[in-house]
VOGU-3710 file (C-alpha; in Angstrom, 3 decimals, decimal comma):
1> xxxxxxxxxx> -216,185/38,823/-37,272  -213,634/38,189/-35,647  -211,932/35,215/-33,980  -208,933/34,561/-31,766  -207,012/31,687/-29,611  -206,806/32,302/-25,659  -205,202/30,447/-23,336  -206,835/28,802/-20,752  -206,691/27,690/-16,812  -205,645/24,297/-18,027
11> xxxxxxxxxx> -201,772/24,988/-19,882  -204,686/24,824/-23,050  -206,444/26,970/-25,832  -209,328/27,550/-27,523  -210,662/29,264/-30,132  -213,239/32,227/-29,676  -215,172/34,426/-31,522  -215,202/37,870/-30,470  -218,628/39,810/-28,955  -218,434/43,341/-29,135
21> xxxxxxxxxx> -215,870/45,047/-27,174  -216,768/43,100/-24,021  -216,545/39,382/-24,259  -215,583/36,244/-25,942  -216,988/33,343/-26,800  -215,253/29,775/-26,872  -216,109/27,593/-29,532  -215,535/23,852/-29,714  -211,862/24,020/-30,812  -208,210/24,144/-29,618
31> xxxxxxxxxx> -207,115/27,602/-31,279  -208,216/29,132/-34,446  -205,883/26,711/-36,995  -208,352/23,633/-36,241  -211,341/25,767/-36,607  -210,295/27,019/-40,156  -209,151/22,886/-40,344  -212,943/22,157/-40,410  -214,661/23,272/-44,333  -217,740/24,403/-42,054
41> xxxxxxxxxx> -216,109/26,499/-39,887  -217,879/29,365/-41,015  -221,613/27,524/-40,066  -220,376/27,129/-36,970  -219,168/30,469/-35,798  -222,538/31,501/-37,603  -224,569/29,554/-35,679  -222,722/30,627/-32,254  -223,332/34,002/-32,859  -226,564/33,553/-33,959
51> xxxxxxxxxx> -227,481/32,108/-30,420  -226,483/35,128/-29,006  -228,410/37,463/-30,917  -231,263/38,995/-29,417  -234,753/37,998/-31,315  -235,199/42,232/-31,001  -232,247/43,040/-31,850  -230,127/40,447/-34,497  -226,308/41,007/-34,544  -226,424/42,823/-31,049
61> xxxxxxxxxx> -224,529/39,796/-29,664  -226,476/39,610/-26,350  -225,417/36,601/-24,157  -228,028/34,362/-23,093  -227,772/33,671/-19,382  -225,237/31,052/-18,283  -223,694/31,428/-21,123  -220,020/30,727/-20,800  -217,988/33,223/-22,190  -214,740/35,363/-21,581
71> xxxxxxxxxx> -214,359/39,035/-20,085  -212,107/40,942/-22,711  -210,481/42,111/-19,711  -209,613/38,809/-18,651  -208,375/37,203/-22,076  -204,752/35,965/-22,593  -203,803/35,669/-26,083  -201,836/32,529/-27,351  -200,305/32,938/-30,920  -203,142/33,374/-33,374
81> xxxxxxxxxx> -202,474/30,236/-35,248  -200,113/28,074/-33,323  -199,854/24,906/-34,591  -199,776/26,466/-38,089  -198,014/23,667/-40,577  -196,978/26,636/-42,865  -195,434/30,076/-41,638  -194,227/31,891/-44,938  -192,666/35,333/-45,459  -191,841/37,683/-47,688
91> xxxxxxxxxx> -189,193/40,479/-47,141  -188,382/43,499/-49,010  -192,689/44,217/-50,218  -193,207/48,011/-49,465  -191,233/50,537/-52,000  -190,149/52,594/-49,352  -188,660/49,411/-47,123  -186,959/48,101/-50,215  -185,485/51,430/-51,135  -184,107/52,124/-47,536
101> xxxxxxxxxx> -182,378/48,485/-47,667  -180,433/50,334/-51,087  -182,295/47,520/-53,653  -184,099/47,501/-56,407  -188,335/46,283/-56,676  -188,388/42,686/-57,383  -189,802/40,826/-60,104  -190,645/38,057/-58,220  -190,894/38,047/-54,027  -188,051/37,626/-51,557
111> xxxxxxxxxx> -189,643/35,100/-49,535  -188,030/32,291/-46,063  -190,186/30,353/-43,821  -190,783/29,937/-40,454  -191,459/27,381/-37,651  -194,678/27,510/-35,894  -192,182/27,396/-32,669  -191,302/31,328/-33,948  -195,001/32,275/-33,097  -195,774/33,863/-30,084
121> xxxxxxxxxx> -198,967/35,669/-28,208  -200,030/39,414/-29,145  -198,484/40,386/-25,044  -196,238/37,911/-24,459  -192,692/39,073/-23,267  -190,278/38,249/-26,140  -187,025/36,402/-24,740  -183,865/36,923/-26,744  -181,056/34,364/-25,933  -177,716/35,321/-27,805
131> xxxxxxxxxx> -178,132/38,337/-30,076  -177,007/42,075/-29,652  -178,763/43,264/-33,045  -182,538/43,126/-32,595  -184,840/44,804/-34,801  -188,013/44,845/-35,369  -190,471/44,838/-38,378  -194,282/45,653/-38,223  -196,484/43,854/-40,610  -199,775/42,685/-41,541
141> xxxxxxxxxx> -200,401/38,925/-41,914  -203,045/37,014/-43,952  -204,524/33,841/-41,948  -205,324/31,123/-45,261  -208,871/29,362/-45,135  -209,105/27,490/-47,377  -206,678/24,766/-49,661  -205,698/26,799/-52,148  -203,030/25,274/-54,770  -201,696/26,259/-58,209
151> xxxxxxxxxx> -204,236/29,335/-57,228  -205,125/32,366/-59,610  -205,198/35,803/-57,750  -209,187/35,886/-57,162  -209,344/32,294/-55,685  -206,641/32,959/-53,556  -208,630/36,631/-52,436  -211,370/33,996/-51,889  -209,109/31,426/-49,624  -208,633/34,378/-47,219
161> xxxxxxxxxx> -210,115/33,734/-43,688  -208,911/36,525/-42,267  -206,214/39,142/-41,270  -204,017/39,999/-38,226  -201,012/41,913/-37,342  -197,417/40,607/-36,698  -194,232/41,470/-36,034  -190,876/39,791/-37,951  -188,714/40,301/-35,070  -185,062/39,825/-36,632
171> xxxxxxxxxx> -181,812/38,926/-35,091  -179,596/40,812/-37,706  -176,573/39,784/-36,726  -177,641/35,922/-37,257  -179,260/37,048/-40,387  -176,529/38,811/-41,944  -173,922/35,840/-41,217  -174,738/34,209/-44,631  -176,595/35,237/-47,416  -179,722/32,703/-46,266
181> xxxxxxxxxx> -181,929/34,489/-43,818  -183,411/31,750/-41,773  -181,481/31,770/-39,083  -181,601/35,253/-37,939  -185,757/34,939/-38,817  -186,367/31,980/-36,892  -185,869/31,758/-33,235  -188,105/30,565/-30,701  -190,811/32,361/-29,556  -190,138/35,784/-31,178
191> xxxxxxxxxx> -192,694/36,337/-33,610  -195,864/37,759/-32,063  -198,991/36,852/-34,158  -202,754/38,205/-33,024  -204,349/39,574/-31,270  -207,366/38,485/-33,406  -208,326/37,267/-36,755  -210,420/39,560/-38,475  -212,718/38,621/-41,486  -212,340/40,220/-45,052
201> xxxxxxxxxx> -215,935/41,677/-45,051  -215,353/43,523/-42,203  -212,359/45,297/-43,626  -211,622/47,776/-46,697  -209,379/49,287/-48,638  -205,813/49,095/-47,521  -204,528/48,837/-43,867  -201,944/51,092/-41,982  -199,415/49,332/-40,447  -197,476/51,282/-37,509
211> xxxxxxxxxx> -194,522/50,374/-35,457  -193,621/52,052/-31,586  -190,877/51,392/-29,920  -191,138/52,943/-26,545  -194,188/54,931/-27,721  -191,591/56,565/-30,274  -193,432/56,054/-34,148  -190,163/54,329/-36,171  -192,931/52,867/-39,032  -195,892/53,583/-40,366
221> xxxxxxxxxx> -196,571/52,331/-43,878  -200,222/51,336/-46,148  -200,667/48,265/-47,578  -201,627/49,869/-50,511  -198,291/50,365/-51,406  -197,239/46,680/-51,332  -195,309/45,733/-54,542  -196,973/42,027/-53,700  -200,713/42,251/-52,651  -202,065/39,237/-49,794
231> xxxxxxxxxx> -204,120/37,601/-52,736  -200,558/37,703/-55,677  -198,624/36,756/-52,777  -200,818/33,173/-51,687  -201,343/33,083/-55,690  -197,572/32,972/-56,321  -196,971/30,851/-53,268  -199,627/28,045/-54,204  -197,725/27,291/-57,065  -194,866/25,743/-56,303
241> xxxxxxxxxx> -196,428/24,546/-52,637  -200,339/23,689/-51,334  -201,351/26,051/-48,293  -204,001/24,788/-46,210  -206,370/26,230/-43,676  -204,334/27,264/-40,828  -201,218/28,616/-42,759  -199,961/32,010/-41,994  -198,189/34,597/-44,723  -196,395/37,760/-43,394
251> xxxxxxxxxx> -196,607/39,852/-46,190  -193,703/42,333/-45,085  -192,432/45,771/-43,221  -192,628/49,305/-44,180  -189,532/51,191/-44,159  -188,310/52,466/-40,794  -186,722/49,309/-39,081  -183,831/49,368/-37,210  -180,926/48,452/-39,667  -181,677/50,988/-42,322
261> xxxxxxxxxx> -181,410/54,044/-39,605  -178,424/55,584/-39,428  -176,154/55,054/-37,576  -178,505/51,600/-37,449  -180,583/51,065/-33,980  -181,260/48,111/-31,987  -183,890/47,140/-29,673  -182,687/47,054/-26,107  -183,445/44,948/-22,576  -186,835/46,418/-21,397
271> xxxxxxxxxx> -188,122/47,783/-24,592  -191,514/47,714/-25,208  -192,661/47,125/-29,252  -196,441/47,828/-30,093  -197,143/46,743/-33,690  -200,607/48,218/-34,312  -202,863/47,869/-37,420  -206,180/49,728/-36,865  -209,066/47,805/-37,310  -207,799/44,948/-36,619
281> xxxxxxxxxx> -205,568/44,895/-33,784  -202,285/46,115/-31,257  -199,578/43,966/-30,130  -197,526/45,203/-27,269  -194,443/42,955/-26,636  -191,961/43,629/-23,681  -188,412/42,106/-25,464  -185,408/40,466/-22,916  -182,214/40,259/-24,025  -179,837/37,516/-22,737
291> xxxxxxxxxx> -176,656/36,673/-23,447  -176,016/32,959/-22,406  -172,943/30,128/-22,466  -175,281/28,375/-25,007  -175,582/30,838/-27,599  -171,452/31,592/-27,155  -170,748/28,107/-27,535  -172,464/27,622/-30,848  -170,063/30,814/-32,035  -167,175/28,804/-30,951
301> xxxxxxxxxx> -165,197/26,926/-33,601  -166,092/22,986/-33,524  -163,323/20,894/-32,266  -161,519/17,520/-33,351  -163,545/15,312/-31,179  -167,023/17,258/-31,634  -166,968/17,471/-35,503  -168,802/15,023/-37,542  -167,818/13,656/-41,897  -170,521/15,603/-42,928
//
């Protein structure tokens, strides 16, 4: 199945479940986070679809008349998740990204956090306020489902609701001011998470995860060559903290971002990225780049009668 949050007439969301190619469903939630929130979430979207099934036909998804429901055409996508109270990422996962970055494969994954203020909808224009290095980074990210905590691998493969595609857009040159990478991960609005969440039976194998900028291929990687898998990866992470339904993991880029090209290329004002993972979904993100007195002002040193003890 799969499910998504739009935004509606109201400055709202809600969650839907997907019919077909055609149409969406709402369902009685905000956005897909307090669906997962509720342990029979999965009764519920069962029963919805149910009522649309034809007695002739079950699983043809035929809407009863009256029914309320959403023209594909016609759907705006709000961040998957966006009140997620977890956003975690890992860097540095596919051989071929961590080579390119001139390291060695980790024993243990890289991993920083996010806000759910980073999040942002699957074509939402991506505003940039005070960097001049913007890359971008393609990746697949696994939707949790259930509370998973000190987890072994197979429980957490179990606690998966779903996945979706996402894109780690990262201001280098904030990022590379100290060794921490939070704040060039971090800003507002600049992650774009969706377009839908799709269920683990209705996906195999391993997923190809592709990266245009432009319509020019710069990534294209397979999951299958993750040094972390989704399930090690919410395994390793429920140990030291409890994810919950709702919580998001980015579980990293191929090879092919900006920084490791030579000479190293940035995203400019006007470009479009598409982050596509097939089977699941496409984001296509128009990215602005402003330069403002705000951002300069943080870069300037703090004076006598601004600084503070501590």
């Amino acid at each position: 199945m799969k499910l998504a949050t739009l935004r509606t007439s109201g400055d709202g969301t809600t969650a839907v479940i997907g019919l077909g190619a055609d149409a969406f469903l709402p369902l009685p939630y905000s956005n897909v986070g307090a669906l997962l929130a509720d342990p029979n979430w999965r009764a519920t979207v069962g029963a919805a679809i149910g009522a649309t099934d034809s007695p002739e036909r079950p699983g043809a998804n035929v809407v009863p008349k009256g029914t309320a429901v959403i023209d594909a055409g016609n759907a705006v996508f709000a961040p998957l998740v966006p009140e997620a109270g977890k956003v975690i990422c890992c860097g540095l996962n596919y051989g071929d990204h961590i080579q390119e970055m001139g390291r060695d494969l980790p024993e243990y994954p890289t991993l920083f956090a996010k806000h759910a203020d980073t999040l942002t909808g699957a074509t939402d224009t991506v505003e940039i306020l005070g960097s001049e290095k913007v890359d971008w980074e393609a990746e697949l990210a696994v939707v949790v489902g259930s509370v998973l905590f000190q987890a072994s691998e197979e429980q957490a493969q179990d606690g998966i609701a779903g996945y979706t595609v996402a894109n780690d857009v990262s201001m280098r040159d904030w990022q590379n001011r100290t060794l921490q990478w939070f704040q060039g991960k971090a800003f507002d609005a600049t992650t774009p998470v969706g377009p839908v969440l799709v269920t683990p039976e209705d996906v195999t194998g391993g997923f190809e995860v592709r990266g245009y900028v432009n319509g020019e291929l710069v990534q294209a990687g397979n999951t299958r060559t993750l040094v972390f898998s989704p399930a090690r990866l919410l395994s390793y992470i429920s140990q030291f903290t409890i994810l919950r339904p709702g919580d998001l993991v980015l579980t990293g880029t191929p090879g092919g971002v900006g920084m490791g090209m030579i000479p190293p290329r940035f995203l400019q004002d006007g470009d479009v990225l598409t982050t596509e993972i097939p089977g699941i979904g496409r984001l296509e993100n128009t990215i602005r780049i402003h330069q403002n007195e705000g951002a300069a002002a943080m870069r300037a040193p703090v004076t006598a009668t601004t600084a503070t003890k501590e």
